[in-house]
N, C-alpha and C positions, 0 to 999 in steps of 0.2 A: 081675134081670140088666139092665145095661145096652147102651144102642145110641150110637152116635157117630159120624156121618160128614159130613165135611165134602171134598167134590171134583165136580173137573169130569169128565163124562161126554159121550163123543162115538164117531163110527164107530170103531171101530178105527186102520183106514190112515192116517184126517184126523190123531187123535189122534197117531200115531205120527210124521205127518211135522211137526206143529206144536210138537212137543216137543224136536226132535232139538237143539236148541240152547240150553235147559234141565237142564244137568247133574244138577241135583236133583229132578230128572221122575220118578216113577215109576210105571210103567203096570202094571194088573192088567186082562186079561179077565175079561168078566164075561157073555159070551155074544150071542148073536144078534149076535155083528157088532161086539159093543161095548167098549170099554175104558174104566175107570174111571183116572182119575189123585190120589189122596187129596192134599189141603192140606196135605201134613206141615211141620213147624218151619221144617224147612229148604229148602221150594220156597218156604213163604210168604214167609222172609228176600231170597230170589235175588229176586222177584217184583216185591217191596213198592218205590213211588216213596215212600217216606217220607211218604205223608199218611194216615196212618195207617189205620183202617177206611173202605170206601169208602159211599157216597151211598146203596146200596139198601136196607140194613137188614140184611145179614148178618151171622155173628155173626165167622166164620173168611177172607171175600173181602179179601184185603188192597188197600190203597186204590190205583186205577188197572187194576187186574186185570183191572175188568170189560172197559175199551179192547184189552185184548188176547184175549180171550175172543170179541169183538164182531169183531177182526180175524179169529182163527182159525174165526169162523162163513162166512167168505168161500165156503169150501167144505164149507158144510155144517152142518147145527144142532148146536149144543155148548149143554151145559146144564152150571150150577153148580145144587149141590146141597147144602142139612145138612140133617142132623135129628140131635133127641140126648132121648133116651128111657130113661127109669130106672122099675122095676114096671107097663110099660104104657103111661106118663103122659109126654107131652113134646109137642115141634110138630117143622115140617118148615116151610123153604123153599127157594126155587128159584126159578130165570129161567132164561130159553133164548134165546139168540141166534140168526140163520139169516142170511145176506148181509149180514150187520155189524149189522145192528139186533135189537133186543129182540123176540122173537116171542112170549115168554109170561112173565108176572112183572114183576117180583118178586111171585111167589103166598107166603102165610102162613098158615100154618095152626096157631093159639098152642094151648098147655096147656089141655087140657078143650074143643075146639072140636071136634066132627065133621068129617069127613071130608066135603065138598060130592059134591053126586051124581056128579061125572067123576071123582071120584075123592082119593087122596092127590096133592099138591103133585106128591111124586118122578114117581107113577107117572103123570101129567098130563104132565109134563116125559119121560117116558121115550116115551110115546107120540109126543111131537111129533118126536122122533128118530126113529120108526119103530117101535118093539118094539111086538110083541104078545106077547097074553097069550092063553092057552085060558080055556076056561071052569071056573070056579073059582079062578081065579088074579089076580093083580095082575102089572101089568109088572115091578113091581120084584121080585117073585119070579120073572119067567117070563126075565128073565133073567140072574137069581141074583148079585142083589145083594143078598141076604139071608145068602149063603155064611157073612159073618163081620162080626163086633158091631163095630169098631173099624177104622179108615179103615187107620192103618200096618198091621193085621195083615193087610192084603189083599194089602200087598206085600211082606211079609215069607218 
């Protein structure tokens, strides 16, 4: 089975007022507070300055993105997020912004690389937003963004 997600993740409220003028925004909760917004076709088209992928190494940030990501951390840490994973096997990255600048990342974590002791990329980036997790759990489970394998079916 496969995994596929590519979007930004922030508080809820932030997320909701930072979107309102993005038609092709689509926000899914995803718990504790949080709302997920998936990269789909058609946000990254409305998004994209035409310079095609941007500077950090992602594979779905369309170029310039991150200057608005970095604005909408004004109020508050917003993280971009992929990962894309088929029997197990794939990587994960991520950056987090917080008062306009880069707070964490761009973290990578390639095909066949363990997981560093703090954790996976996402759930390193979910923490610096605030989520916790209980014991036994990962943040990105603790606040159920493991619901569903594919970034559009979250908003669907």
């Amino acid at each position: 089975m496969g995994y596929d997600l590519r979007a930004v993740i922030a508080d809820e409220e932030a997320l909701l007022g930072a979107t309102r003028d993005l038609p092709a925004a689509r926000l899914a909760s995803i718990g504790q507070g949080f709302s997920l917004m998936p990269m789909t076709d058609a946000l990254c088209d409305s998004v994209a300055e035409g310079s095609g992928v941007g500077t950090l190494g992602f594979w779905g940030l369309p170029g310039g993105f991150e200057k608005t990501l970095a604005a909408w951390s004004a109020g508050g840490p917003v993280a971009y997020v992929e990962a894309e994973y088929f029997g197990g096997v794939g990587e994960q990255r991520v950056a987090v912004w917080n008062g306009g600048s880069t707070l964490l990342g761009p973290l990578h974590v390639e095909e066949g690389q363990p997981f560093p002791p703090a954790g996976s990329p996402i759930s390193q980036a979910l923490r610096w937003l605030g989520a916790a997790a209980s014991t036994g759990e990962d943040e990105f489970s603790a606040v159920g963004s493991d619901r569903h394998r594919h970034g559009e079916a979250r908003i669907a």
